[in-house]
C-alpha positions in Angstrom: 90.0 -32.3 42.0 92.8 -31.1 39.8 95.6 -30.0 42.2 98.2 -31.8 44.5 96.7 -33.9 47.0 98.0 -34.3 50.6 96.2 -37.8 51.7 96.7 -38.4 55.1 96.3 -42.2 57.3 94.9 -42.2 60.0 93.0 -44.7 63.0 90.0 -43.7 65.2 92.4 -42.9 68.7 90.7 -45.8 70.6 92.6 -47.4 73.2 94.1 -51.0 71.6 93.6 -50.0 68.0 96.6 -47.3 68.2 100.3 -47.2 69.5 100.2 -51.1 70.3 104.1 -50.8 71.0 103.9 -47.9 73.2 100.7 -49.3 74.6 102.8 -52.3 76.3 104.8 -49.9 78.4 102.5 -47.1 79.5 99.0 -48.9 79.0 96.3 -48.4 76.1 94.3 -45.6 77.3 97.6 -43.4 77.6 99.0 -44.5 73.9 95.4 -43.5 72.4 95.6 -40.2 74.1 98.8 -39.7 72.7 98.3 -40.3 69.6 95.5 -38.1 69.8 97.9 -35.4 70.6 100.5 -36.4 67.5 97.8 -36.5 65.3 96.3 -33.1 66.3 99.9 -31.4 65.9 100.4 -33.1 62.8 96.7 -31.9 61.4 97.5 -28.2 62.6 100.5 -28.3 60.9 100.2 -29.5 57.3 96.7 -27.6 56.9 97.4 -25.7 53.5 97.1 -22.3 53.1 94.4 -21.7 50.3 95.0 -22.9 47.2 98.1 -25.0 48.3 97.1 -28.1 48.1 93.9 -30.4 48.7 94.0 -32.7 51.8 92.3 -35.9 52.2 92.0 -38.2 55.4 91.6 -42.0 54.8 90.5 -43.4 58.1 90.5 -47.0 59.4 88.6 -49.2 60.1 85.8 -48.2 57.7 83.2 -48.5 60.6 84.5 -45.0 62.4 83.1 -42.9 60.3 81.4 -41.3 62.7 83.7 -40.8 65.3 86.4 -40.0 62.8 83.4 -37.2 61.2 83.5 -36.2 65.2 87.4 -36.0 65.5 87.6 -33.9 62.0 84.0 -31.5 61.3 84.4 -30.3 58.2 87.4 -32.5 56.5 86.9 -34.6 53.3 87.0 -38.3 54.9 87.1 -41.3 53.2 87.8 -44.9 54.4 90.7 -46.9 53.8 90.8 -49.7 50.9 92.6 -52.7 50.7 93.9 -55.9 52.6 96.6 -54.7 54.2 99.0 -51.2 54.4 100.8 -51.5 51.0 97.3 -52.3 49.3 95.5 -49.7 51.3 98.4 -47.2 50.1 98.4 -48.0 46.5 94.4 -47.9 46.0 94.4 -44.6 47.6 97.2 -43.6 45.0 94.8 -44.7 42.2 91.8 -43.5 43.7 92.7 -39.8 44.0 94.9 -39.4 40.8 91.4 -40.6 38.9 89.9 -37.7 40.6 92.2 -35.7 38.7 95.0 -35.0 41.3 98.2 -33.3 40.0 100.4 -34.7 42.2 99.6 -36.9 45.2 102.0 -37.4 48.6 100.7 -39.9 51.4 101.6 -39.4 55.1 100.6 -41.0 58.5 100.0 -39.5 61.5 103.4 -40.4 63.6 105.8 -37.7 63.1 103.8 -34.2 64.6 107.0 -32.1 63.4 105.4 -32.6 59.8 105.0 -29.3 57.9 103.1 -27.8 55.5 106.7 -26.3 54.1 107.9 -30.3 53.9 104.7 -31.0 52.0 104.8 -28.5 49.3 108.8 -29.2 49.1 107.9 -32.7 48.1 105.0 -31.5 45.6 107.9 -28.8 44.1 110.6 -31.4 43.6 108.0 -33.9 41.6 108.7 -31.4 38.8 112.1 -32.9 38.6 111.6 -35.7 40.2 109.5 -39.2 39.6 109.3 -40.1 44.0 110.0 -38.0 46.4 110.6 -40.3 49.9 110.7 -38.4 53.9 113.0 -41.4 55.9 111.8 -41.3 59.3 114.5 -43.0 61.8 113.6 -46.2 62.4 114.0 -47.3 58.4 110.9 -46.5 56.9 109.2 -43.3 55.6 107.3 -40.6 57.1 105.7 -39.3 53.4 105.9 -40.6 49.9 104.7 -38.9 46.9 104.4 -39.4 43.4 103.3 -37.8 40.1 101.4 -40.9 39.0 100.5 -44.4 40.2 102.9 -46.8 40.8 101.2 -50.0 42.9 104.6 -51.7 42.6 106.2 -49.3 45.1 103.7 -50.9 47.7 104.4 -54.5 47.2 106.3 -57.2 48.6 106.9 -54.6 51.5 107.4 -56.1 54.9 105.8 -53.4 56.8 106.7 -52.3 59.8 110.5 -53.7 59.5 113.2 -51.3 59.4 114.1 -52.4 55.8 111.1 -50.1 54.5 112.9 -47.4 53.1 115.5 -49.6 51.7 113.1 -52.0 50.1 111.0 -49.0 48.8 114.5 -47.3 47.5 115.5 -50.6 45.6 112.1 -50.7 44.0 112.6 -47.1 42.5 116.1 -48.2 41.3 114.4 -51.4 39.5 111.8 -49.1 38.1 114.8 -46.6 37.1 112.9 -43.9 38.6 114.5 -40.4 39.8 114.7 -40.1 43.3 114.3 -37.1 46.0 114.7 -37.4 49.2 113.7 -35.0 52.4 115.1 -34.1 55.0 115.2 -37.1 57.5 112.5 -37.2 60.6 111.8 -39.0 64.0 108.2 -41.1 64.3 107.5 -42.1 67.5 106.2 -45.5 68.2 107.8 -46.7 71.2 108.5 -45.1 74.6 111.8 -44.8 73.6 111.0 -43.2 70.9 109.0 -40.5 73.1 111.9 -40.1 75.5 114.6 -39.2 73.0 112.8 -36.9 71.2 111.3 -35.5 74.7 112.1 -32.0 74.8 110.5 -31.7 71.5 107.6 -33.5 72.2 107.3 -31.8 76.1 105.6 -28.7 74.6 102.5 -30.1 72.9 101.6 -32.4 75.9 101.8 -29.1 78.3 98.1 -28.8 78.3 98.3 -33.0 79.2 99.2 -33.1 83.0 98.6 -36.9 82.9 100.3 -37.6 79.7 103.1 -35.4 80.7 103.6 -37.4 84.3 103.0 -40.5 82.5 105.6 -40.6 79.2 108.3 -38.1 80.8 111.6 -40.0 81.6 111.9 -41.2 84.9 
């Protein structure tokens, strides 16, 4: 490997393993099915063109591989490392930029209005740039990407607060490190979250008459 690396996080889409906040309000099975759906988009649209840019999937837990070799034919799968999220995200850091990666960006799979165009505009602006953050609405980050390693972006990190980005942001100002950030996006974790960004969403659940009746707003 010796070119910037997309590295996509992702879960096997079984039912109480995904969408646990969305889960409590429209049941397991549907918030599985859904992320199925977000992920798919999300796939579809940050698959490079050739040449681009290399794309890994980091799955967990490390026992899916086969469902997530099912899910993905073809992809280059590897499992997730680490404790917990920050460790996870910094050993995949190290792990792919000693495979000789250029430049390495990390994503998950909660915002399906991800492009390819938003990838490669974070991979461009590393030239200038030592971090280049995507703030999703709810105070975190939809993608982070770097030019080298840097584990202490990932720790001390109360994950899943809305003080992500900001923690992350005064980490890169303790590190004096040159910031870029994109343009800001909506994640969807909660059915809130689906029904204010609905009309966006509506079209990729069209072929979904059960998800459609179950997450539109009443």
């Amino acid at each position: 490997m010796s070119r910037d690396t997309l590295i996509v996080f992702l879960k096997r889409p079984r039912a109480g393993e995904v969408k646990t906040r969305l889960a409590t309000a429209v049941g397991a099975a549907t918030a599985a099915a859904f992320y199925r759906v977000l992920a798919d988009e999300e796939i579809r649209r940050t698959t490079p063109m050739s040449g681009e840019y290399e794309r890994l999937f980091l799955f967990s837990p490390s026992q899916a591989a086969a469902e997530i070799a099912a899910w993905l034919p073809g992809e280059t799968l590897l499992p997730q490392r680490g404790a917990d999220l920050g460790e996870r995200m910094a050993q995949a850091f190290a792990d792919t930029f000693a495979r000789g990666a250029r430049h390495v960006a990390i994503v998950g799979t909660d915002v399906p209005w991800l492009s390819r165009e938003s990838v490669l505009e974070a991979f461009a602006a590393l030239d200038r740039s030592d971090l280049v953050l995507g703030p999703s609405n709810d105070g975190g980050y939809y993608l982070l990407a770097t030019a080298r390693p840097r584990p202490e972006l990932f720790e001390g990190i109360d994950w899943g607060s809305a003080s992500v980005l900001a923690a992350t942001l005064h980490k890169a100002e303790a590190l004096d490190l040159r910031v870029r950030q994109l343009a800001s996006l909506p994640d969807i974790d909660t059915l809130e979250d689906v029904h204010a960004t609905w009309e966006r969403l509506r079209p990729l659940l069209t072929a979904h008459a059960d998800l459609l009746r179950r997450l539109a707003p009443s």
